[in-house]
C-alpha positions as CSV (number, residue, x, y, z in Angstrom):
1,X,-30.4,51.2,-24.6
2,X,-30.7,47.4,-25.3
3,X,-30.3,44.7,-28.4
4,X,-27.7,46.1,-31.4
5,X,-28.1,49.6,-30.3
6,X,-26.1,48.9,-26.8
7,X,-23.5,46.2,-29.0
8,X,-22.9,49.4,-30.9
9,X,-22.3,52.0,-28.8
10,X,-19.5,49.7,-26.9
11,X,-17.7,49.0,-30.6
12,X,-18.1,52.8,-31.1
13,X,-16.8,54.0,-27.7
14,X,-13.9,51.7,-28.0
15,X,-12.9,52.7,-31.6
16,X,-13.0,56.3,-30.1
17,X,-10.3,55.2,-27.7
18,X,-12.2,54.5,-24.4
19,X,-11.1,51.4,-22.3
20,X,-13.4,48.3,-21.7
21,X,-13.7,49.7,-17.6
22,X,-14.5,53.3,-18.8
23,X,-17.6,52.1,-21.1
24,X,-19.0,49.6,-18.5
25,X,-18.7,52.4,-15.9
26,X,-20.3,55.1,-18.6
27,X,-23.1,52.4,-19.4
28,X,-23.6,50.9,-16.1
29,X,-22.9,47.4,-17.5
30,X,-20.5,44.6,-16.3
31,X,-16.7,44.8,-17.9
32,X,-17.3,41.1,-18.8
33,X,-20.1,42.2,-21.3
34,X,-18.1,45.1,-23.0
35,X,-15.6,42.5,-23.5
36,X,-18.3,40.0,-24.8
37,X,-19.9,42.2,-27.5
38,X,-16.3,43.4,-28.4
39,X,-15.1,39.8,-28.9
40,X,-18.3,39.2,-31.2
41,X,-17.8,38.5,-34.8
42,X,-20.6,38.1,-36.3
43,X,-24.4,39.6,-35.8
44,X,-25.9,37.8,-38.6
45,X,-29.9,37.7,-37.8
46,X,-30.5,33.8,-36.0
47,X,-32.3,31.3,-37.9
48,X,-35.4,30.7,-36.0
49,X,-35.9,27.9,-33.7
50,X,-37.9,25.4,-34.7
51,X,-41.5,25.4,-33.1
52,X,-41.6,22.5,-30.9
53,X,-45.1,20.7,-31.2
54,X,-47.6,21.3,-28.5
55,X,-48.3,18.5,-26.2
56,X,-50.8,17.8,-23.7
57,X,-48.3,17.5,-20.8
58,X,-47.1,21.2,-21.0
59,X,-49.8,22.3,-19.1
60,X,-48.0,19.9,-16.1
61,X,-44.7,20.4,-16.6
62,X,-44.0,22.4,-13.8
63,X,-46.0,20.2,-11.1
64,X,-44.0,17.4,-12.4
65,X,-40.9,19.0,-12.3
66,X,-42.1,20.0,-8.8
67,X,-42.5,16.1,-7.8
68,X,-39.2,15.0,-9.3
69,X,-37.2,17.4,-7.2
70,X,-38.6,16.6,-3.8
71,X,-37.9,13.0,-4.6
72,X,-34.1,13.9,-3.9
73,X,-35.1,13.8,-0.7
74,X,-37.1,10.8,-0.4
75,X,-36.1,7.4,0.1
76,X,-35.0,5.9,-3.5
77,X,-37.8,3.1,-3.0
78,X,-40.5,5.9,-2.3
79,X,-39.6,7.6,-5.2
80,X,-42.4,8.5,-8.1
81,X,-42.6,6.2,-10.5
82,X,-44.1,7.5,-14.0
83,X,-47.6,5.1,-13.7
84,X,-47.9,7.1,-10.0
85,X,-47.6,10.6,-11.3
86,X,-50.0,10.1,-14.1
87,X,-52.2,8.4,-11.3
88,X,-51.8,12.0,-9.3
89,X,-52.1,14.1,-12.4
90,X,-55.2,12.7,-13.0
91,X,-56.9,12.5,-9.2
92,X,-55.2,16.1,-8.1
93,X,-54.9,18.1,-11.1
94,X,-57.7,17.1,-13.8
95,X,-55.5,15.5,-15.8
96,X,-57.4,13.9,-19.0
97,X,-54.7,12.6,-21.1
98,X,-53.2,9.4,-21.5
99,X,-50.5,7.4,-19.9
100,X,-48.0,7.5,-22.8
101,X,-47.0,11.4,-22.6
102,X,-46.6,11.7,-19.3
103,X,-44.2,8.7,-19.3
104,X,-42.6,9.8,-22.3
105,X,-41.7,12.6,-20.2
106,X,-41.0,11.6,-16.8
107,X,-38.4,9.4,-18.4
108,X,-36.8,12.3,-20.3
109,X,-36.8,14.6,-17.3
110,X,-35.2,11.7,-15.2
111,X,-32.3,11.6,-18.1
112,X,-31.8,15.1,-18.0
113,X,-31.7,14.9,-13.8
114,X,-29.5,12.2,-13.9
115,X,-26.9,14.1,-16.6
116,X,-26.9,17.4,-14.6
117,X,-26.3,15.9,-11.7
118,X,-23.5,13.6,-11.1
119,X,-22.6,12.3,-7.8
120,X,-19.8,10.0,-8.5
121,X,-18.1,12.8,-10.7
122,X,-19.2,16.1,-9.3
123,X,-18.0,19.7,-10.9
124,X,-14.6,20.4,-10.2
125,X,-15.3,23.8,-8.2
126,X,-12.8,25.9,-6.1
127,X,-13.9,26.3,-2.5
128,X,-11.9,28.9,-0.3
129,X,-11.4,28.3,3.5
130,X,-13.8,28.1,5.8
131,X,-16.8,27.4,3.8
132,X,-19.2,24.5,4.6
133,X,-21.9,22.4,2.9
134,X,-24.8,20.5,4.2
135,X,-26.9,17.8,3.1
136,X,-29.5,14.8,5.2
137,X,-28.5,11.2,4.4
138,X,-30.7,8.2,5.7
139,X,-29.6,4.9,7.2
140,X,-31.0,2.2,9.3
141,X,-30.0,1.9,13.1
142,X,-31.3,-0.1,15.7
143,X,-33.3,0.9,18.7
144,X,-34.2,-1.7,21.7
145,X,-34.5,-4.5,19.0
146,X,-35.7,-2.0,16.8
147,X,-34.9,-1.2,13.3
148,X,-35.6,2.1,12.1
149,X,-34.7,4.4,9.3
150,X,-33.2,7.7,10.5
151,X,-31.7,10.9,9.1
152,X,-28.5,12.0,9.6
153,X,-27.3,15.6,8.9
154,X,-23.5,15.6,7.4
155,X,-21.6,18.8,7.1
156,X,-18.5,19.2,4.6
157,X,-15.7,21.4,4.8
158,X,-14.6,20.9,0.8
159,X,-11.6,22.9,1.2
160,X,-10.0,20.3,3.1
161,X,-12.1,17.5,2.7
162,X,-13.1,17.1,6.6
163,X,-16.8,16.2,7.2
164,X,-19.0,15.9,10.6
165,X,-22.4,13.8,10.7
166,X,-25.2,14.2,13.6
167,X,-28.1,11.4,13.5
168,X,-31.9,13.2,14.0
169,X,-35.1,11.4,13.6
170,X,-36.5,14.0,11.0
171,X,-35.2,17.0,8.7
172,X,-36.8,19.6,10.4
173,X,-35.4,23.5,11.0
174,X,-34.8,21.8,14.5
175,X,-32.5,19.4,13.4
176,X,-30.7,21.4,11.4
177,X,-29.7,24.1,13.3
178,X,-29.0,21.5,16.4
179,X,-26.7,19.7,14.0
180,X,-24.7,23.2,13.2
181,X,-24.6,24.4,16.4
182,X,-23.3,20.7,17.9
183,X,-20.7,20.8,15.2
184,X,-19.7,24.1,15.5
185,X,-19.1,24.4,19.1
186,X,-16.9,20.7,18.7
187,X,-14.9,22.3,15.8
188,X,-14.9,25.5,17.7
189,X,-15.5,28.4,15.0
190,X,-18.5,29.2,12.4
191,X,-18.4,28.8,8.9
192,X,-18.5,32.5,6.7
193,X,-20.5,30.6,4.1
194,X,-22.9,27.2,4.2
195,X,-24.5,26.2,0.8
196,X,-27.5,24.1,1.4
197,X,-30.1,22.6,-1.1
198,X,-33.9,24.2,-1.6
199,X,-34.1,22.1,1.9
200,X,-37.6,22.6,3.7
201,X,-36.3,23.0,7.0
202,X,-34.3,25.4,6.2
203,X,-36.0,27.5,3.3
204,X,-35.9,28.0,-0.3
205,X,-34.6,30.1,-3.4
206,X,-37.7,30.3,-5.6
207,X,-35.7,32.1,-8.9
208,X,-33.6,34.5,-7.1
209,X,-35.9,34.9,-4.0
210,X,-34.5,33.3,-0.9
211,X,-37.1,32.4,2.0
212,X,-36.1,31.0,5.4
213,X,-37.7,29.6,8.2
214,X,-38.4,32.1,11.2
215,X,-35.9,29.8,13.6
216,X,-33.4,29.4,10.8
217,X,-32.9,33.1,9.6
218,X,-32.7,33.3,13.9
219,X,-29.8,31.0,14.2
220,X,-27.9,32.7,11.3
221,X,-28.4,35.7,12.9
222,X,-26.6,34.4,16.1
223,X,-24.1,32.4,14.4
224,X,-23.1,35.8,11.5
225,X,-22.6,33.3,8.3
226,X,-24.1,33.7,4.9
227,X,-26.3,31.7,3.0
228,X,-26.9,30.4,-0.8
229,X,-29.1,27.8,-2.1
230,X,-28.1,25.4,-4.8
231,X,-29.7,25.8,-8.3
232,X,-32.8,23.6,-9.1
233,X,-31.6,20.2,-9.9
234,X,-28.0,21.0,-9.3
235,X,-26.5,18.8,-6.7
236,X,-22.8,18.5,-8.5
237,X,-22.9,22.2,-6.6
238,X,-22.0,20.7,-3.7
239,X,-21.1,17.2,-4.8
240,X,-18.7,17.1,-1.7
241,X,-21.1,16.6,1.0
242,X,-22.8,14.2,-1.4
243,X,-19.8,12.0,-1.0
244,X,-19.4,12.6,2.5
245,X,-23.1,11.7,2.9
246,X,-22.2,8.3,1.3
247,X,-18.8,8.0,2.5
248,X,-20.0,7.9,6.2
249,X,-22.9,6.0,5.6
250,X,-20.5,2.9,4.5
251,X,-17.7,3.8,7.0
252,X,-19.8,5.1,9.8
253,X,-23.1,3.0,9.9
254,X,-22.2,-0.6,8.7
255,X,-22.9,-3.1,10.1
256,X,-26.3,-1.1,11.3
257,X,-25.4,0.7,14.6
258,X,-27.5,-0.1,17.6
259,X,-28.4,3.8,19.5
260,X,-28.8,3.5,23.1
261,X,-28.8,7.1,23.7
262,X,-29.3,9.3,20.9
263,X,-27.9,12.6,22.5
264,X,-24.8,10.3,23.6
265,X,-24.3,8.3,20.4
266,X,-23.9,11.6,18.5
267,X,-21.5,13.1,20.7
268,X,-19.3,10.2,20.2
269,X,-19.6,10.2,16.1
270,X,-18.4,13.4,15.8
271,X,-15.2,12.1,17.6
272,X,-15.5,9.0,15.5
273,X,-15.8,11.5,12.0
274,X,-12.7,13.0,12.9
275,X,-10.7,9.8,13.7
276,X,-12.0,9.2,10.0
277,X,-10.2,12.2,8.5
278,X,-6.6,11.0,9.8
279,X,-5.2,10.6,6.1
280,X,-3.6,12.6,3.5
281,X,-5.8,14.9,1.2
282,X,-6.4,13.1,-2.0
283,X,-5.0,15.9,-4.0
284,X,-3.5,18.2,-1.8
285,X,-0.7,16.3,-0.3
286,X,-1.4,17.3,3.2
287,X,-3.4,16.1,6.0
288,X,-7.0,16.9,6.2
289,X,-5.8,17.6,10.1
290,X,-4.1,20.0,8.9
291,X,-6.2,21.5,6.2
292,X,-9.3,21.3,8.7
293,X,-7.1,24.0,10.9
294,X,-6.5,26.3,7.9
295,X,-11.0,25.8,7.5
296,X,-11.1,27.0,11.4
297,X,-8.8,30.1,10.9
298,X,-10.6,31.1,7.9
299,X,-14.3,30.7,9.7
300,X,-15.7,33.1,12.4
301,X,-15.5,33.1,16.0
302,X,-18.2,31.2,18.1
303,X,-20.7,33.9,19.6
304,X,-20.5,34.5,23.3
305,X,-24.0,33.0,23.9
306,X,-25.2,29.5,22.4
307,X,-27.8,29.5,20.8
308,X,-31.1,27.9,22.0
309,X,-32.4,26.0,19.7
310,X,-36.5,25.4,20.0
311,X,-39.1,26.8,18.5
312,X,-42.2,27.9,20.5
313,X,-45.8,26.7,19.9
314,X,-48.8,27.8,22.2
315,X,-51.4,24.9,21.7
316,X,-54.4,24.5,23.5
317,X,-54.5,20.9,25.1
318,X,-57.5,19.3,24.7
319,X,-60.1,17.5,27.6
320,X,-57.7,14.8,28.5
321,X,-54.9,17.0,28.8
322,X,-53.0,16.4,25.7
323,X,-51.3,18.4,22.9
324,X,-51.4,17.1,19.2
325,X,-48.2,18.8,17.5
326,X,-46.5,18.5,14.0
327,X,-50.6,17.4,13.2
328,X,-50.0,13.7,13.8
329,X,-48.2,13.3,17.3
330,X,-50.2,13.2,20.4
331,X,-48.2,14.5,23.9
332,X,-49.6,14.2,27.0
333,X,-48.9,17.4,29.9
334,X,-51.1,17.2,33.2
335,X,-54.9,16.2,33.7
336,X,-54.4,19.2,35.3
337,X,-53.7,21.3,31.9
338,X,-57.3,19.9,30.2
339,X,-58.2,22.4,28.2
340,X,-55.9,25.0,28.9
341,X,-53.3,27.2,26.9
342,X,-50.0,25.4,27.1
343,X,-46.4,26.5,25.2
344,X,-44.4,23.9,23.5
345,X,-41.0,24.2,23.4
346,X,-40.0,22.2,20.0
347,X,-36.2,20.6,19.9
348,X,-34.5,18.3,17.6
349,X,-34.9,15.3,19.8
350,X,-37.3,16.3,22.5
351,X,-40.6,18.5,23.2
352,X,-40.8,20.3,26.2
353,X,-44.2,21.7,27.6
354,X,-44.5,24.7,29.9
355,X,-46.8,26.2,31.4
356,X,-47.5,29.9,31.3
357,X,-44.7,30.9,33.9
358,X,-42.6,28.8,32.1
359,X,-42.6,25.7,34.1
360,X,-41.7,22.6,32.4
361,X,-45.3,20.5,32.9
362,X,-43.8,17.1,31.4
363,X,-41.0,16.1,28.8
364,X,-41.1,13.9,25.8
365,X,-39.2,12.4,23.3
366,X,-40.0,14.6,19.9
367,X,-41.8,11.8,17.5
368,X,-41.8,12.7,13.7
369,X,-43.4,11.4,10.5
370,X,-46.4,11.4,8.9
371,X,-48.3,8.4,11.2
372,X,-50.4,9.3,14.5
373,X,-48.3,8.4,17.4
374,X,-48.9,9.1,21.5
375,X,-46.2,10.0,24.4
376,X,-48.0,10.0,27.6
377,X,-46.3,10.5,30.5
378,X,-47.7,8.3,32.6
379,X,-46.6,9.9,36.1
380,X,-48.2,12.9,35.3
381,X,-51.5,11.4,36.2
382,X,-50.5,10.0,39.6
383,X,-51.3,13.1,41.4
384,X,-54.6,13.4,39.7
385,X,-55.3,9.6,41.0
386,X,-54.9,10.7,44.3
387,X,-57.7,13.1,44.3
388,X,-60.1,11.5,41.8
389,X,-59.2,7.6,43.0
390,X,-62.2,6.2,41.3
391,X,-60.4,6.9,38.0
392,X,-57.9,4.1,39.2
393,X,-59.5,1.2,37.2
394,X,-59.7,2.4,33.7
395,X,-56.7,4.8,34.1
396,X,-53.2,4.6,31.8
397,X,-51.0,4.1,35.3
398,X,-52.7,0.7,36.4
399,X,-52.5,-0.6,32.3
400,X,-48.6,0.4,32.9
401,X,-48.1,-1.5,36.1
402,X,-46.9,-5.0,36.3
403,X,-50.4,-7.5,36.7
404,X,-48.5,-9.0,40.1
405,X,-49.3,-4.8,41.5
406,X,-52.9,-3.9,39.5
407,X,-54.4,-6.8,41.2
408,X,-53.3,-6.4,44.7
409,X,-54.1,-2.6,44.3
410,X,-57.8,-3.3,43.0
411,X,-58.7,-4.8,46.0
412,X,-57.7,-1.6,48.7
413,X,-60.1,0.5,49.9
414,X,-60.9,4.1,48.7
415,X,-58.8,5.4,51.6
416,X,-55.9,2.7,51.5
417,X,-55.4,3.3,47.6
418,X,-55.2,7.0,48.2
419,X,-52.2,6.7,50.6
420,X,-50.7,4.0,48.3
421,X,-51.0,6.4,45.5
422,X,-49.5,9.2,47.5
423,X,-46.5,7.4,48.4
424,X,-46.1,5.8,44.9
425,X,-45.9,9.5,43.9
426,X,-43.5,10.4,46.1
427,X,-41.0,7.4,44.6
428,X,-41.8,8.6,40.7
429,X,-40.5,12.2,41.9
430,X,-37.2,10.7,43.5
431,X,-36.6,7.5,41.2
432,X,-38.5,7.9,38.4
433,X,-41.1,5.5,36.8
434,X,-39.3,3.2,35.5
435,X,-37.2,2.5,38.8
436,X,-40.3,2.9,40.8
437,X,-42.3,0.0,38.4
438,X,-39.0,-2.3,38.8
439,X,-39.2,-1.8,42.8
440,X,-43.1,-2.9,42.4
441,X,-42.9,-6.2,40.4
442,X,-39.1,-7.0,42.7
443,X,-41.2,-6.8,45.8
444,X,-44.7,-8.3,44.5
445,X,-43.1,-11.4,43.9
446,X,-40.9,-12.0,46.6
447,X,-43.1,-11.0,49.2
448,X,-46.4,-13.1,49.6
449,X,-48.1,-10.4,51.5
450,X,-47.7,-7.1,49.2
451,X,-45.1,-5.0,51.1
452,X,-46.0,-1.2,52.4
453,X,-45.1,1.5,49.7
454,X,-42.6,2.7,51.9
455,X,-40.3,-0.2,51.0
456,X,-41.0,0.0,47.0
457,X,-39.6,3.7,47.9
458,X,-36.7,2.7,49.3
459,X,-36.0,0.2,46.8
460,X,-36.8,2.2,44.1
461,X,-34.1,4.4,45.1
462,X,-31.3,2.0,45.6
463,X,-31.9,0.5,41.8
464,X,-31.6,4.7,40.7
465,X,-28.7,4.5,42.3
466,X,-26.7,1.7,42.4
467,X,-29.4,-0.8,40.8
468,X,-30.2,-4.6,42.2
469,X,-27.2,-6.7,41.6
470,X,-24.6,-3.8,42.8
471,X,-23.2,-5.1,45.7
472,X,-22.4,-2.7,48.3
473,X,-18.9,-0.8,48.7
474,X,-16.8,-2.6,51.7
475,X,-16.3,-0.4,54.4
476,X,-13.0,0.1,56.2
477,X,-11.3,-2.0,58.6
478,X,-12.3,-1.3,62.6
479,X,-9.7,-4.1,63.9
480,X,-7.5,-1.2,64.8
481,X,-10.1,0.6,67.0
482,X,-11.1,-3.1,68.7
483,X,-7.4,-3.0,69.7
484,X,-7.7,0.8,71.2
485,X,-11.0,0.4,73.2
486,X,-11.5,-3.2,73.7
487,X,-9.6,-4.7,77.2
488,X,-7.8,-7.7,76.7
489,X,-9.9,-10.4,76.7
490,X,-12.9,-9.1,75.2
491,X,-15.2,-10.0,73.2
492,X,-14.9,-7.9,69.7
């Protein structure tokens, strides 16, 4: 039953004395529809539509449209410009038409973007307790001298307003589901709903078919909350975590932060997002304290377990021993490993790779973007040097070493530079590399003769420790035992 024929059977049914919930029920139709088609006053035929003229750039639309999106995402001066999506239509897509529609249109598509999606007046929606929206924001922070531009996940509680912000180097499934978990266990309950945008690291709503990435649809598992998508092009859907994004970008991260410790910076900004929310609710008239309890009450329970959040890779390593992951970034595990199966254990801020009982072989910092980077641990190989000590000259160790070492070192013996390798080994394992390289350039320049590795061991340790300009912890005072066991008239 569709078109007039269904429109007439509800008028006729309700003429005949049925209700609007009995003739949805009988015709397995929503009671909003009966009450539609009874409302109705007129089914006079539609004029037609006027045919729209056929243009060459229909054919692209939905590439475009494509491009237009993912620049949400994409830093505003990376964006597409119209003159670089006719250069790609023409290059990727056989595109033979000019330049005038395909601006013509881009412009038009921007305007329409630009209207549905408001972010300094967003859609007045209602938002119950307990539910949670999640967007990425970029700033610029500093790193050893080092400016970089960074992501930074920022969750919204819209019912009262309170918002929490986590800074990760990239967007992926990683990040996100560190970011919740963090967050979560800090408020100390789950969320029963999150709305996210068609973000990649988390899935996607093609129409009305949701996807999600394997480690995602994992964590939401563990964690029990549901999960909807925005509508294409319809940020004012959760226009408050857009504001949040902005809000703690301006209050949060100017002047430009400097990041010492990412792991430890982020545990102090969620205590600094809270401090943020100590004010009245601009509508409610109540705290945002207050109202962030009512969001916890509302939410779910934390599971018993955490959740782990990596995702697994097994990668063969290649002749030198390294892994290339995320196709661009280059991680060293063991000489050892060359050419052998590894796993890669892949976190929001580090990868870890094992070997096939599970064995961490070495640890790096997790590198993202699109340009070819390397993370080789250079201790790793310090072992291998030991038994292969004509590798010494052209290996990554001696290029790491302070020049006041390297040259003393080039002139051992075969012998003497396997024992001095042995022990530098043993002074990576306790102090680390760093500690161990700070020992090595103390004592090559104080010492005119280059000093036994035993000592860089020693001092390596003491600047783990305590480091070089600690000065050590007075002991207590023995005057009283001098008076106990010393005769009168000795000497103390």
């Amino acid at each position: 039953m569709k078109g007039m024929s269904i429109q007439s059977e509800i008028r006729d049914r309700y003429r005949d004395g049925e209700s609007k919930s009995a003739i949805a029920r009988a015709l397995g139709i929503d009671r909003k529809t009966v009450r539609k088609y009874l409302l109705a006053d007129d089914f006079s035929p539609p004029p037609p539509a006027p045919k729209p003229s056929k243009s060459i750039i229909e054919a692209y639309r939905v590439i475009v449209d494509e491009w237009l999106e993912a620049d949400r995402h994409v830093f505003h001066k990376q964006r597409h410009t119209a003159k670089r999506i006719f250069d790609r239509l023409k290059d990727e897509q056989g595109y033979r038409g000019s330049y005038g529609p395909v601006q013509r249109y881009v412009q038009s598509r921007k305007e329409q973007m630009k209207r549905a999606r408001p972010v300094d007046e967003p859609l007045d929606l209602i938002w119950e307790p307990g539910s949670m929206q999640v967007d990425f924001g970029q700033a610029d922070f500093d790193f050893d001298a080092q400016r970089l531009r960074k992501h930074y996940l920022t969750m919204d509680y819209p019912y009262s307003n309170a918002g929490f912000t986590q800074l990760f180097s990239g967007e992926s499934a990683e990040c996100v589901c560190q970011g919740l978990k963090d967050t979560f266990e800090y408020v100390g309950s789950v969320p029963h709903l999150i709305v996210f945008d068609n973000a990649t690291g988390v899935g996607r709503r093609i129409n009305d078919t949701t996807t999600e990435t394997e480690l995602f649809a994992r964590f939401r598992a563990h964690y029990g909350f549901k999960l909807r998508f925005c509508n294409v092009a319809s940020g004012h859907e959760k226009g408050g975590v857009e504001r949040k994004v902005a809000f703690h970008r301006k209050n949060l991260f100017v002047p430009v932060p400097s990041v010492a410790d990412i792991l430890q910076y982020n545990r102090q900004l969620l205590d600094d997002c809270l401090r943020l929310e100590g004010r009245v609710h601009y509508r409610k008239d109540l705290s945002i304290h207050d109202l962030l309890k009512e969001d916890t009450k509302a939410s779910l329970p934390l599971p018993q377990k955490p959740f782990d959040v990596a995702r697994y890779v097994h990668v063969r390593a290649d002749g030198y021993g390294h892994v290339t992951l995320d196709g661009h970034h280059v991680y060293s595990t063991s000489p050892a490993f060359s050419a052998r199966e590894v796993v890669c254990a892949m976190r929001a801020h580090t990868i870890d790779i094992l070997d096939g009982d599970g064995c961490v072989i070495a640890s790096h910092v997790r590198r993202f973007g699109k340009s070819r980077t390397e993370s080789i641990d250079v201790a790793s190989t310090v072992r291998y040097l030991i038994n292969k000590p004509g590798a010494w000259q052209n290996s990554r160790l001696r290029a790491s070493m302070p020049h006041s070492v390297t040259s003393r070192m080039d002139a051992l013996t075969k012998d003497e530079l396997k024992e001095d390798l042995g022990l530098l080994a043993q002074s990576i394992e306790r102090s680390g590399l760093e500690c161990t390289f700070d020992a090595l350039d103390v004592l090559a320049r104080e010492h005119e003769d280059f000093p036994d590795f035993f000592q860089v061991g020693v001092l390596a340790a003491r600047i783990a420790d305590f480091g070089l300009d600690t000065l050590p912890v007075p002991g207590g005072n023995l005057a009283v035992y001098d008076d106990v066991f010393l005769s009168e008239g000795e000497q103390r």
